[in-house]
C-alpha positions in Angstrom: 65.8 -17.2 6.8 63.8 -14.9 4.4 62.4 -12.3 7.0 66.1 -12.4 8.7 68.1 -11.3 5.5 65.9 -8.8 5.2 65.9 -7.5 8.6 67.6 -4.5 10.2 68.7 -6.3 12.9 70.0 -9.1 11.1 74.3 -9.1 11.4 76.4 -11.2 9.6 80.0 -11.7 9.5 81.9 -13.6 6.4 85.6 -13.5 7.7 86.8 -16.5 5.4 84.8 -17.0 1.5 83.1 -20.3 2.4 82.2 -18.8 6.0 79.2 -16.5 7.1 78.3 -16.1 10.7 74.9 -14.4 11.7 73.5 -13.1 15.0 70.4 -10.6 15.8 70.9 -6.8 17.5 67.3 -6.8 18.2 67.4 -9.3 20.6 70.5 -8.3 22.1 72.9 -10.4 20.8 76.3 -9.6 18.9 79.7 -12.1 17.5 79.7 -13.6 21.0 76.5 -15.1 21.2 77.4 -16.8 17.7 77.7 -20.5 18.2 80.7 -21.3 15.8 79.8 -24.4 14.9 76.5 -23.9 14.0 77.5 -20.1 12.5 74.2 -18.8 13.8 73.0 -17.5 17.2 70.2 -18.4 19.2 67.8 -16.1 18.1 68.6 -16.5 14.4 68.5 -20.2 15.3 65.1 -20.2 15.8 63.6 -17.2 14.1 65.8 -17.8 10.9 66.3 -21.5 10.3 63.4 -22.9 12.0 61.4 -20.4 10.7 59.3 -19.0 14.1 58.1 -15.4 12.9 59.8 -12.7 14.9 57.9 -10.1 16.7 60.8 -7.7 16.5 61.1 -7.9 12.9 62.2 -4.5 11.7 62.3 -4.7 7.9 65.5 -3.1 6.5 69.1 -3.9 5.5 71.5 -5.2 8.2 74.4 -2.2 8.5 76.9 -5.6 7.5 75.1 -5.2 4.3 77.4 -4.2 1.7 76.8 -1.8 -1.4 77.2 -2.3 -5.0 78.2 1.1 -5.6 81.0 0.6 -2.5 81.8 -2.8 -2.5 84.9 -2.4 0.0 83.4 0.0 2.4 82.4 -2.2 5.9 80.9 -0.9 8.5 83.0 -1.2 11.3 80.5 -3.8 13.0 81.0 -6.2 10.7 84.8 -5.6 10.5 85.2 -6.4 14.6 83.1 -9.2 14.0 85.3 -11.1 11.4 88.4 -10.0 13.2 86.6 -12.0 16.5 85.6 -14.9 14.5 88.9 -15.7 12.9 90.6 -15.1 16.4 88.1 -17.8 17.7 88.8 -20.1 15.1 
């Protein structure tokens, strides 16, 4: 999962404190291609956990990244996302 937590494209949802949910933007994907009960999309699936390098890597931090200096402010992607995944759940 290294080169997808530190990717641009890399989105991740944490709607409940035990819970985080990823997918990929690069490849298209957003909260509804998450498989919930794996927590992980395709893409991140196979690029992320079983670890195939990704040619669309784009080095960065995700915009669900939160900052130390404004540790409330979410961007609103991130805040849809959790609001989908705890409707689905």
């Amino acid at each position: 999962m290294i080169q997808c937590h530190s990717c641009r494209g890399y989105l991740f949802f944490a709607p409940f404190p035990a819970d985080i949910f990823a997918c990929c933007s690069l490849r298209g994907e957003s909260v509804k291609n998450i498989d919930l009960k794996k927590g992980v999309s395709r893409a991140i699936w196979e690029h992320g956990i079983r670890g195939h390098l990704c040619l669309l890597f784009k080095p960065g931090k995700s915009v669900c990244h939160v900052s130390w200096r404004k540790p409330f402010a979410l961007s609103q992607t991130r805040k849809e996302g959790e609001e989908y995944i705890r409707s689905r759940l």
